[in-house]
Backbone bond lengths (Angstrom), bond angles and torsions (degrees), N, CA, C in turn:
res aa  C-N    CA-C-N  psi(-1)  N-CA   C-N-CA  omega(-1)  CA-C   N-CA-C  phi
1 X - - - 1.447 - - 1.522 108.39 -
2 X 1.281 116.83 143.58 1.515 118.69 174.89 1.617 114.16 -133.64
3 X 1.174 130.02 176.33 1.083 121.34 -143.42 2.262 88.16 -179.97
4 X 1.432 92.86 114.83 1.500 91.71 171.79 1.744 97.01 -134.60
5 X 0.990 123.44 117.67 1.396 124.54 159.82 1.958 121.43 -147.11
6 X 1.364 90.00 142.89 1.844 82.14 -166.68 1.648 79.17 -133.51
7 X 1.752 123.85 154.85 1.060 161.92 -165.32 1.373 116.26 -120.61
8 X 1.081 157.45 122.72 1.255 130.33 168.40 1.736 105.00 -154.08
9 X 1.125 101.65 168.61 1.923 111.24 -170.17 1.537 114.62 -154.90
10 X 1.140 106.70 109.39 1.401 104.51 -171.78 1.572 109.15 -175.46
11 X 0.933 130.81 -149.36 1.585 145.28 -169.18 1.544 133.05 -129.49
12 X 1.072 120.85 127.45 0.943 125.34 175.04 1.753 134.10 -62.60
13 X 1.561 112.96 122.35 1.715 104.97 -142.88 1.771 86.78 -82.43
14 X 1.846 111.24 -31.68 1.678 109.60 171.21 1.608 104.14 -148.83
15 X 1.385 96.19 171.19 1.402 114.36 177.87 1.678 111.93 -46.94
16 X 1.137 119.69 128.53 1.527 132.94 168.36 1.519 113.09 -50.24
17 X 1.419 93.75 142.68 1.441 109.38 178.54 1.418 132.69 -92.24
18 X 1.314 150.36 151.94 1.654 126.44 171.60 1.732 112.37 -116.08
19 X 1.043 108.55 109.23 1.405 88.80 156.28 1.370 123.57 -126.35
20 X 1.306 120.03 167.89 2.141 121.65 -145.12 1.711 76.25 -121.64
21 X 1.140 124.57 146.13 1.680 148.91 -154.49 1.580 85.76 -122.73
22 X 1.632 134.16 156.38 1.034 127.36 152.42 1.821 120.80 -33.90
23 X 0.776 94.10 -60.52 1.415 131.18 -176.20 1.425 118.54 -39.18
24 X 1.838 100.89 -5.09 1.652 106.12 -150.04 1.435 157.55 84.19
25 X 1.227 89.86 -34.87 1.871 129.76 -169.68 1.660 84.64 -78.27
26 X 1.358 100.57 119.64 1.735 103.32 166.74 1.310 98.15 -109.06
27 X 1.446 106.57 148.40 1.937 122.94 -177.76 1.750 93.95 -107.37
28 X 1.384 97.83 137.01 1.695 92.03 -175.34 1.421 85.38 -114.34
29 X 1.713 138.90 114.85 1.140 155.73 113.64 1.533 126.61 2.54
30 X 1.385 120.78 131.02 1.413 105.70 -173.61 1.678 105.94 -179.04
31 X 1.102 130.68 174.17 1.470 143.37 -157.09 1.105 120.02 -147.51
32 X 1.142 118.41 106.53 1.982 107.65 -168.00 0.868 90.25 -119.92
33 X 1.901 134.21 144.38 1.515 151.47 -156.21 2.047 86.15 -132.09
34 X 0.811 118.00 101.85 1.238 133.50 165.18 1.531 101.20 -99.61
35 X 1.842 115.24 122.07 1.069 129.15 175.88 1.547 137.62 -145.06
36 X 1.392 102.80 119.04 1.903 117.24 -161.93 1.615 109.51 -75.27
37 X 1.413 111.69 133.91 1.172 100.37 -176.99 1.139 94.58 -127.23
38 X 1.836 140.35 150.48 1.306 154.92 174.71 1.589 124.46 -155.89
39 X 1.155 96.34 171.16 1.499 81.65 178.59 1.920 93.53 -132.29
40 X 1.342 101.30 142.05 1.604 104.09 -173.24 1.649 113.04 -81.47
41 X 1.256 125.98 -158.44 1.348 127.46 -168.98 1.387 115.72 -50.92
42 X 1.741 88.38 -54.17 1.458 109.26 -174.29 1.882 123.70 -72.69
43 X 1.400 102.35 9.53 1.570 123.37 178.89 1.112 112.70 78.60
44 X 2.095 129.75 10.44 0.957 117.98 -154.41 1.798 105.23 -94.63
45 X 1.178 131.25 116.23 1.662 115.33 -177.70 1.281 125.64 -50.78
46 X 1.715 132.40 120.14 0.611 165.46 -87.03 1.734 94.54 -150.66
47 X 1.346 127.15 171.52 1.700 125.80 164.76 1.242 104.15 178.04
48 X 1.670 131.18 137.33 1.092 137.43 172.56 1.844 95.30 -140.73
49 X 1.371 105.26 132.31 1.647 107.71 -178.86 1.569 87.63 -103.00
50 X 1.697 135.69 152.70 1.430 146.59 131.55 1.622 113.05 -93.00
51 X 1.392 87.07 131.47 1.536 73.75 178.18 1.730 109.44 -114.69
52 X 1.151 137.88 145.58 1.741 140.30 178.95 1.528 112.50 -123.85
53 X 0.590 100.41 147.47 2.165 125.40 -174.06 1.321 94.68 -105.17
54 X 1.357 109.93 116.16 1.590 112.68 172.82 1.222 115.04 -119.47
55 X 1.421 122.15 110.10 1.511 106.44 170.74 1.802 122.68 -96.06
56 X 1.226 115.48 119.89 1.554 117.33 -176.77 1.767 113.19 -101.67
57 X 1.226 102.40 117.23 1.802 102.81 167.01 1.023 100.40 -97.33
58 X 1.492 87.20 168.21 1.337 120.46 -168.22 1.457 124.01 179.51
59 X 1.109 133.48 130.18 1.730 130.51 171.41 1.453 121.89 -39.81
60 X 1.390 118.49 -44.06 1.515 137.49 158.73 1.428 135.20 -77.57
61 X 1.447 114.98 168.96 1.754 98.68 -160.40 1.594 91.19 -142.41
62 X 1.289 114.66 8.29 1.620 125.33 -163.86 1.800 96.62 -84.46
63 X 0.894 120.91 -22.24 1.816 120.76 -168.94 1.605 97.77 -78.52
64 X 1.059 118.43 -25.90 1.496 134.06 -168.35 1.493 93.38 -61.10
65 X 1.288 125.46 -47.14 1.864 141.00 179.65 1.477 87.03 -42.14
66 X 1.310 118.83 -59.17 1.797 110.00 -156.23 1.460 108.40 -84.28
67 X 1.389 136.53 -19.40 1.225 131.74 -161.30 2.040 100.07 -99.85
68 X 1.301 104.04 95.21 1.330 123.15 -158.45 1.591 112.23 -127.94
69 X 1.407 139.43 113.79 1.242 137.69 -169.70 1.221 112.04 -16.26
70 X 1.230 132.30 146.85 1.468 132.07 153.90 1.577 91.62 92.20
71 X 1.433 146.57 -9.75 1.391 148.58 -171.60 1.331 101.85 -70.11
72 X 1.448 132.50 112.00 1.339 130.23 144.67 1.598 118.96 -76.87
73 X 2.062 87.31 129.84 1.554 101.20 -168.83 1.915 97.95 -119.97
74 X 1.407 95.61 -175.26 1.412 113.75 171.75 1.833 102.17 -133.32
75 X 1.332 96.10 113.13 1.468 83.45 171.54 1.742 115.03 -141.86
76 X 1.440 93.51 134.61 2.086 113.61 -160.73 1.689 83.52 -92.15
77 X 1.252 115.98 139.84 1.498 116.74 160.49 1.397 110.93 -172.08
78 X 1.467 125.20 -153.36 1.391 141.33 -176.53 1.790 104.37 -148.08
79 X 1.764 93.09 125.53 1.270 92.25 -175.80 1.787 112.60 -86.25
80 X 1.558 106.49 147.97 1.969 94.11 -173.31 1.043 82.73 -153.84
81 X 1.429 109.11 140.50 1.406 136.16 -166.44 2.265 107.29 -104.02
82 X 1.135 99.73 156.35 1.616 93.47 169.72 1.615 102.08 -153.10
83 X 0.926 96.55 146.26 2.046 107.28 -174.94 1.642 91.95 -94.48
84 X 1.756 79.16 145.06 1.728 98.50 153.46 1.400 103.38 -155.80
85 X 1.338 99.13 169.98 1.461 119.86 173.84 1.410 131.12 -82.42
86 X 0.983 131.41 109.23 1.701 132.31 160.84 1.180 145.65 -160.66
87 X 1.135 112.71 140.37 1.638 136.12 -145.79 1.888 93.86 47.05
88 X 1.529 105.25 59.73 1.287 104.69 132.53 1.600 95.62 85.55
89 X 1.776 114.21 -18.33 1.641 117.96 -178.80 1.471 120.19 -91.78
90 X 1.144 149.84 108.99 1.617 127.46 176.44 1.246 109.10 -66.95
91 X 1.332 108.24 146.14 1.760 124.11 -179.47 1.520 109.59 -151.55
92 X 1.053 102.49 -174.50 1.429 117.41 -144.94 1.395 117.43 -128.75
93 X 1.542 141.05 84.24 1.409 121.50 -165.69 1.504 95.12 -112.69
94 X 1.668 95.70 147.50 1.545 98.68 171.89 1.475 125.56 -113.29
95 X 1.206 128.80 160.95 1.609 116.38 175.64 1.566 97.29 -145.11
96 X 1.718 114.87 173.49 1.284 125.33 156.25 1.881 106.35 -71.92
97 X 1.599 95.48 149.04 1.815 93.52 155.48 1.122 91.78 -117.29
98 X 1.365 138.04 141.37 1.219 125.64 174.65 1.417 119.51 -115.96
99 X 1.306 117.21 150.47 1.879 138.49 178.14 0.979 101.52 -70.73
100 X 1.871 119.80 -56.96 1.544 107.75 -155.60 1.946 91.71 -163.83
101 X 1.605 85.24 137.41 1.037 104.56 168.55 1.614 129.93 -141.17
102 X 1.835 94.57 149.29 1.575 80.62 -164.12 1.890 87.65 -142.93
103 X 1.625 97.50 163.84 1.719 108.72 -161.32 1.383 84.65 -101.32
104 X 1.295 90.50 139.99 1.945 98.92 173.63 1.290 114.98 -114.90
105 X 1.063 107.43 1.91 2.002 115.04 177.37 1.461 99.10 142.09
106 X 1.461 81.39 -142.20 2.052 104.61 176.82 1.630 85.19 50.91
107 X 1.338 105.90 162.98 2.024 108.57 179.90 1.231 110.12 47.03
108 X 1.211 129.98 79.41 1.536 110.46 -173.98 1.629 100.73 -93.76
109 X 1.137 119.11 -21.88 1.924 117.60 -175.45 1.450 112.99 -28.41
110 X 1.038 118.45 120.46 1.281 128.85 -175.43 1.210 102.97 46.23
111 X 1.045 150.09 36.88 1.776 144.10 148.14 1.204 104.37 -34.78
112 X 1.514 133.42 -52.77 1.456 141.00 -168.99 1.650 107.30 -76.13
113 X 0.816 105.55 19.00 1.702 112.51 -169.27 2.107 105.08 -133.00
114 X 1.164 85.73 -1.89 1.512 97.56 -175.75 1.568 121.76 -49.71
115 X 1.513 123.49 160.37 1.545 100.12 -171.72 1.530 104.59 -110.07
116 X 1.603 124.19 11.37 1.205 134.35 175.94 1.258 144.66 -124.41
């Protein structure tokens, strides 16, 4: 049995992208800056940002309006990787696909106007 699921909460580094699939199905594009804060031995605070590529489908392209730099989200998904080639090396990039997503503040413009 296997089991891939990643969680994450954080912010958006820019405004979301759309793109429409043959198929119809637009993937809304996006960047979440997930960031650790601590303080080390010496008490001094500490910071490490992660950053993740999320791509979300969907039939609609209207959610794309709310997902706006600086937007804190919640996003449930499965991480999946795809190879490409360059300068001649194969590699490996990974992103979220995500199940479900939800706005946690930050950007509030039309938040109350939301379609979810």
């Amino acid at each position: 049995m296997a089991f891939n699921q990643i969680i994450i909460l954080g912010n958006l580094g820019k405004d979301a992208e759309v793109k429409t699939l043959e198929n119809g199905t637009n993937v809304i594009t996006f960047n979440v800056a997930v960031t650790e804060r601590w303080n080390n031995k010496e008490g001094n605070p500490q910071e490490r940002t992660d950053w993740f590529t999320v791509d979300y489908f969907t039939m609609g392209n209207k959610l794309a309006q709310y997902l706006k730099k600086g937007t804190s989200v919640m996003v449930a998904g499965r991480m999946v990787s795809r190879e490409y080639e360059k300068d001649g090396q194969k590699r490996t990039a990974w992103s979220v696909r995500a199940d479900n997503l939800q706005l946690l503040g930050g950007k509030k413009e039309n938040a109350d106007d939301a379609p979810f």
